[in-house]
Residue, then its C-alpha position, 0 to 999 in steps of 0.5 A: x502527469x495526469x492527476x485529478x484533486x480528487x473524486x467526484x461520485x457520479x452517483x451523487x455528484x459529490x466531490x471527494x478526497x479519493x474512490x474507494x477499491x476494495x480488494x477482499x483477498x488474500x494471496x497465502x496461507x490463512x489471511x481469512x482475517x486480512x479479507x475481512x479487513x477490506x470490508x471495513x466501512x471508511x468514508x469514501x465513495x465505493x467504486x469498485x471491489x475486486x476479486x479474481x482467481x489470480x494474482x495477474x487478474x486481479x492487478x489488472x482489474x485493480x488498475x484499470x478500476x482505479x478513479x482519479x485518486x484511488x484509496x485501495x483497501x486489502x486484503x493483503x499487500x498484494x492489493x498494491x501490485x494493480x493499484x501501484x501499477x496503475x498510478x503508474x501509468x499516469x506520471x512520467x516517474x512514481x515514487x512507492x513509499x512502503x511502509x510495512x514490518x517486512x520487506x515483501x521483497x521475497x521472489x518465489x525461489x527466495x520466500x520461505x513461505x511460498x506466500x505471495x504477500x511477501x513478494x509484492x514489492x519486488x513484483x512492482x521493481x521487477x516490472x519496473x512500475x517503480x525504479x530502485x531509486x525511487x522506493x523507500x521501505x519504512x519499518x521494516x524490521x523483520x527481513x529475510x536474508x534474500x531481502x537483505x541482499x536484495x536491499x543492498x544491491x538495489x540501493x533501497x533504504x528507508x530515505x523517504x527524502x531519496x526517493x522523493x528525489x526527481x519523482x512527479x508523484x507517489x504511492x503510499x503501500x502501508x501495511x498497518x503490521x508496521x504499528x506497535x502491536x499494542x495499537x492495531x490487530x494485524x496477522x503477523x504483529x512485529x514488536x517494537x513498531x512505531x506508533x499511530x501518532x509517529x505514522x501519522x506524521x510520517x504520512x504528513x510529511x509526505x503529502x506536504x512534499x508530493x503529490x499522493x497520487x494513490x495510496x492503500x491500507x492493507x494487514x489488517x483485521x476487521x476491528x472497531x480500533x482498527x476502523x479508527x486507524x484506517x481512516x486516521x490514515x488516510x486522513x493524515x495522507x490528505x485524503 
């Protein structure tokens, strides 16, 4: 396993909890907003922003951008496809933690919009930078039927504590649509979410149990509040 505590800037040699990857793109039909949420001034040191023509270009430039302990910001989930991919490579077996109102667990023969944010995830256990066993998907509460069977074939579930099982490390994927839309401003709000306050000790939780190899905010408009809540996040994640 090759994980470093943090990042260092060589720009102003300072140390910090992670670099930051923006990644301002949206992959389906009008998620101007989600780009604009990759724009949002957190406090992490800038690394790299990536934009591509495709999908495919833009996850491996997102890998292979990635700094010691990437903080990734969308855009859409699609953000997660390199970013997860590359902390992959470095640990013998991740865990992907995605914490998302949907399951992103559509192919494109199965997805109703043709969307690609709503593929990521299978994307990243079709091409196995994650097994089965070692993803969690929590807060789901708006699936397709494809992605409902796919759950139960595959064995995913929302047990954090499953596919924390044996894992050297994980990957945070949180989509801030899985908050209640009365505390964040997301595109596609689903109701009856959780609240900042039960993510955040989700996010605790988790960091005191692994190592938070990497992790990404994406779903979310560029808002004061919303500002907030990102790096809320990423605070309650150790970084």
């Amino acid at each position: 396993m090759a994980i470093d505590d943090g990042y260092e800037c060589h720009r102003c040699a300072g140390a910090f909890a992670g670099g930051l990857v923006r990644v301002p793109r949206a992959w389906g039909t009008g998620g101007e907003g989600m780009v604009e949420g990759a724009r949002v001034a957190v406090p992490y040191p800038e690394v790299a922003i990536v934009e591509r023509d495709t999908l495919d270009e833009q996850s491996g430039a997102v890998a292979d951008a990635l700094p010691a302990r990437p903080v990734v910001l969308g855009g859409c989930c699609c953000a997660h496809v390199g970013a997860a991919t590359g902390v992959a490579g470095r640990v013998d077996r991740l865990a992907v933690i995605w914490i998302d109102a949907h399951g992103d667990l559509n192919t494109p023969q199965t997805s109703p919009s043709g969307n690609l944010w709503g593929m990521p995830f299978r994307m990243l256990l079709d091409a196995g930078s994650t097994r089965a066993e070692d993803a969690a998907l929590v807060g789901a509460r708006s699936l397709d039927p494809p992605e409902v069977a796919f759950m139960a074939q595959a064995g995913i579930d929302d047990s954090i504590d499953r596919a924390l099982t044996g894992a050297d490390a994980a990957y945070v994927a949180l989509d801030l649509d899985v908050l209640d839309p009365s505390e964040v401003d997301v595109l596609i709000p689903e109701p009856h979410g959780p609240s900042a306050d039960e993510v955040e000790a989700l996010l605790h939780d988790v960091a005191a149990r692994t190592t938070i190899a990497g992790m990404g905010v994406t779903g979310f408009l560029a808002t004061e509040r919303n500002t907030v809540l990102v790096t809320r996040m990423l605070a309650a994640a150790g970084f």
